[in-house]
N, C-alpha and C positions, 0 to 999 in steps of 0.2 A: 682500604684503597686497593684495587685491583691493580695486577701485577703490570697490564699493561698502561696505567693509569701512569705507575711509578717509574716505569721506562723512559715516558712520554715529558714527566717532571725531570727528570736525570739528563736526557737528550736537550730539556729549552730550562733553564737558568734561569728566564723571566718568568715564564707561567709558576717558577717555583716561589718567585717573589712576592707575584701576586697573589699565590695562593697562601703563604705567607701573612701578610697584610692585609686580610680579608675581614677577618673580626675588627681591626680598625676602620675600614669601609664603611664598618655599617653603623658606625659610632655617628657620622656625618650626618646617616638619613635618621638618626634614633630621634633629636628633639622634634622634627616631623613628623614619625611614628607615633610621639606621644601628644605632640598638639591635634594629628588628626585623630585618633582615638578619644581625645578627651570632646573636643567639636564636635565629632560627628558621628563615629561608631558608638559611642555610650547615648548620646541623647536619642537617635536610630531605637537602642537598643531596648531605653526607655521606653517609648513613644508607641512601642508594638505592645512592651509588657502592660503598658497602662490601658493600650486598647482594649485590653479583655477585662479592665476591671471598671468598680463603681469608684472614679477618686473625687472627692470634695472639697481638696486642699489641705481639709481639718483631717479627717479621720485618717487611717490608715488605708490605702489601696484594700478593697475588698473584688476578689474575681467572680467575674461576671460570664466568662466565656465570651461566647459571640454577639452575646446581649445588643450592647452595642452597635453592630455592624448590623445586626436586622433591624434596630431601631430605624436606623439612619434611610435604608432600601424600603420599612414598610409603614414608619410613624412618622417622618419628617416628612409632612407636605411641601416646605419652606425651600427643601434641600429639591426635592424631585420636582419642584414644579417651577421654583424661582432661580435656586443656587444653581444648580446645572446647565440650564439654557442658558444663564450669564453667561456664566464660566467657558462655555461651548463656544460661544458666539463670540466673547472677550479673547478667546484664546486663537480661535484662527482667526481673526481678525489682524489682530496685534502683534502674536507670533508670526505667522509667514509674512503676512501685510507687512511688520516691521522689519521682517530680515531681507525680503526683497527690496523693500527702500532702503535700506541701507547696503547693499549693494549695486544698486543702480545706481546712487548718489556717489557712492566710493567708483565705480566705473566712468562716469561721467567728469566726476573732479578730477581724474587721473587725465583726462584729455587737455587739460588746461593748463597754461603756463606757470610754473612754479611759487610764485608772488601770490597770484591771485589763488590757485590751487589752496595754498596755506592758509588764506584769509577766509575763506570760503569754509574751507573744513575746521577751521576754529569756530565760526558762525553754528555753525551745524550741530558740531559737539559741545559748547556749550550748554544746553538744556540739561544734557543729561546728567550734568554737574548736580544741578538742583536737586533735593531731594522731594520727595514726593507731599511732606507739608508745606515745605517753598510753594511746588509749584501749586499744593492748593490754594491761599494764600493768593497768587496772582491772577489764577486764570476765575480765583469766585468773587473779584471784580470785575472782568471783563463780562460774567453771566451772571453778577448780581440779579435780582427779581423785581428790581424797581428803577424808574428813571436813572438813577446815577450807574446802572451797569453799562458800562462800554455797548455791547451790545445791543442792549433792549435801546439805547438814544439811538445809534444807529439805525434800528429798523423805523424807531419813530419818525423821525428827521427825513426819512427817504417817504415817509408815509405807508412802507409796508406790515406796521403795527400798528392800531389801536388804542393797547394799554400794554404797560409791560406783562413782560411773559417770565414765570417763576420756570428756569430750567434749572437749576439743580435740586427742585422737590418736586418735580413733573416724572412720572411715569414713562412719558413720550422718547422724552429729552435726555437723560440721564447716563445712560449708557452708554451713548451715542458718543456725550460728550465725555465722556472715561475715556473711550477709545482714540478718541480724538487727541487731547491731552496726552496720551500715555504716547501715541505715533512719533507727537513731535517731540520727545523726549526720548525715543530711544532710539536715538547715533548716537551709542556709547560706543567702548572701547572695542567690541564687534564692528563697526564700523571703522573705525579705524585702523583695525586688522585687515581686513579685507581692501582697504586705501593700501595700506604698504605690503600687502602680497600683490597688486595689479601694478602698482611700481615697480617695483623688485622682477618682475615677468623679463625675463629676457629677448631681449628684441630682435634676435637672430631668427627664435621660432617663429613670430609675425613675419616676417621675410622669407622665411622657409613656407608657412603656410599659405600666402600670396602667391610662392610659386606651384606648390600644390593644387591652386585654384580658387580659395578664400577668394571674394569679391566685394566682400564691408564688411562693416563696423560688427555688424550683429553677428556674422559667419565669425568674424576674427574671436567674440565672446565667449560662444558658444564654445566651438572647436578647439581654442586654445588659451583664451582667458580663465574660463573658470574649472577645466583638468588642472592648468599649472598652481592654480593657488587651492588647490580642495583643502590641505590641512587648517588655512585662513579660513575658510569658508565653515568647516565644520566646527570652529572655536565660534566663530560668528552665531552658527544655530546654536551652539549651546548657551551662549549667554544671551540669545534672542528668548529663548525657555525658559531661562531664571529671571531674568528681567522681567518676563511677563506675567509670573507670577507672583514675583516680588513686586512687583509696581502696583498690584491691584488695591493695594490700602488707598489711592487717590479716589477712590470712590468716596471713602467714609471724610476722607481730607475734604472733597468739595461739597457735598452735600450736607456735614457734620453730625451726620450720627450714625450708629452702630447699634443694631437693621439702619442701611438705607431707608430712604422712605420708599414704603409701600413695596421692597424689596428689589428695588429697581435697577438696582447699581449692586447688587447683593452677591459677590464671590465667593468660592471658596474658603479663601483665605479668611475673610470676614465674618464668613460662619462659622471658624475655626475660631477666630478671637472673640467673639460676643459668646461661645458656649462655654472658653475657657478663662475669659476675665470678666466676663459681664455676669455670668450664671452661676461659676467657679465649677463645673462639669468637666474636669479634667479630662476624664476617663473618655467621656463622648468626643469630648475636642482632639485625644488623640488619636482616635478611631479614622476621625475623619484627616487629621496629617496623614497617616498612612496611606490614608486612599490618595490623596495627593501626592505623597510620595511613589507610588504607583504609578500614577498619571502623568509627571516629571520622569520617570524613569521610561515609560511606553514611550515618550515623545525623545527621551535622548539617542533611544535604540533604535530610532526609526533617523535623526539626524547622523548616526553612523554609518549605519546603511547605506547611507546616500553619501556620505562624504570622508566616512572612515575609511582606511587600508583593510586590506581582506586579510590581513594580521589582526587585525583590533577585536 
């Protein structure tokens, strides 16, 4: 310790207590340190090692190098020509699509009287209760392929079908309805962050900004709604990101198998799991979490940016 370090302890009593008390400090954050290390830095650190090998479950990890990862960019047509464009389209779709709806809705319920406020955002948040076989499970009655799907009587009844229509094994359809499904289920806990950071907004600054010249609803948003709550907002994208990638298993949930049909509904994630429990291709499958892990990480750096502190 430097001499003027020791002066500085001698002169404040407290800083000498806390420095003191410091190795118990860290006693507090330790079974966190070791739950996240075990969660996520070891499986992280697996997941890369495995990338570079041939694993089969059975044998031992044999390396491979980059095997793998040219596989995936020059041998998987599956991946370049169907996984990708899903994944592409699934993801701004549902990401931004679902983090602006869920901001609007949290913006809008906040205008409204208390009672109903409450009723309304229970309605809302609901869905996302469900888990993603619940909600297969419900919504592949509503698109069943034959007379008894919700749907397909629907169109019949009004006469705007024929005969029914198979959407959850249609090419057309399938994706569509992923996104669909996946929308109305994510007002999850991001939404409701963003509901108690637009309440919580102090109403002095809307008063102040009217006198500054604000002239509606939208100038008040803009200008002072969404500055005041950015740390709301940036929790919101972040579990608008995981959600969205975590949800993508609804594909194989409504359509029930793993390929999609005809790869239609065919994610990521899906590609991830049919190489590593359907084919037992460990080594491949982790190749490709990593590139996901990549592509989760491009997407959280890009929601700090925008909503992070220029500390972060």
């Amino acid at each position: 310790m430097s001499n003027t370090a020791s002066i500085l302890l001698k002169k404040n009593p407290r800083s000498r207590t806390l420095k003191e008390h410091q190795p118990i400090a860290y006693l507090f954050v330790l079974p966190y340190i070791i739950m996240f290390s075990i969660f996520i830095i070891i499986p992280v650190v697996a997941a890369v090692y495995l990338s570079f090998t041939y694993f089969d479950t059975v044998r031992f990890p044999e390396w491979i190098g980059f095997e793998n990862y040219i596989m995936i960019l020059t041998n998987d047509d599956v991946f370049m020509q169907n996984v990708i464009p899903n994944t592409l389209t699934y993801a701004i779709i549902v990401g931004p699509g679902g983090y602006i709806l869920s901001f609007l809705l949290a913006w809008m319920l906040a205008q409204l009287p208390s009672k109903l406020r409450t009723i309304l955002a229970l309605i809302i948040y609901s869905p996302s209760l469900t888990s993603g076989v619940t909600m297969g499970v419900v919504w592949k009655v509503f698109f069943a392929g034959d007379n008894t799907g919700y749907l397909n009587s629907f169109l019949i009844n009004l006469g705007l079908a024929v005969e029914p229509i198979v959407w959850l094994q249609s090419q057309d359809y399938l994706l569509t309805i992923m996104i669909v499904v996946t929308l109305w289920s994510s007002m999850g806990v991001g939404f409701l962050a963003m509901l108690a950071g637009i309440l919580n907004v102090n109403t002095e600054l809307y008063e102040a900004g009217y006198i500054d010249g604000i002239k509606n609803k939208f100038q008040e948003m803009i200008y002072i709604t969404i500055p005041t709550i950015k740390p709301q907002m940036l929790f919101g994208a972040v579990m608008a990101i995981v959600g969205t990638f975590a949800s993508s298993g609804i594909g194989v949930a409504l359509s029930g198998s793993n390929p999609t049909p005809q790869y239609a509904g065919q994610l990521i994630v899906n590609h991830i799991e049919f190489f590593g429990f359907n084919k037992y291709e460990m080594g491949y499958a982790a190749a490709l979490s990593v590139i996901l892990l990549l592509v989760v990480y491009m997407f959280s750096r890009v929601a700090f940016s925008l909503f992070g502190s220029k500390n972060e």
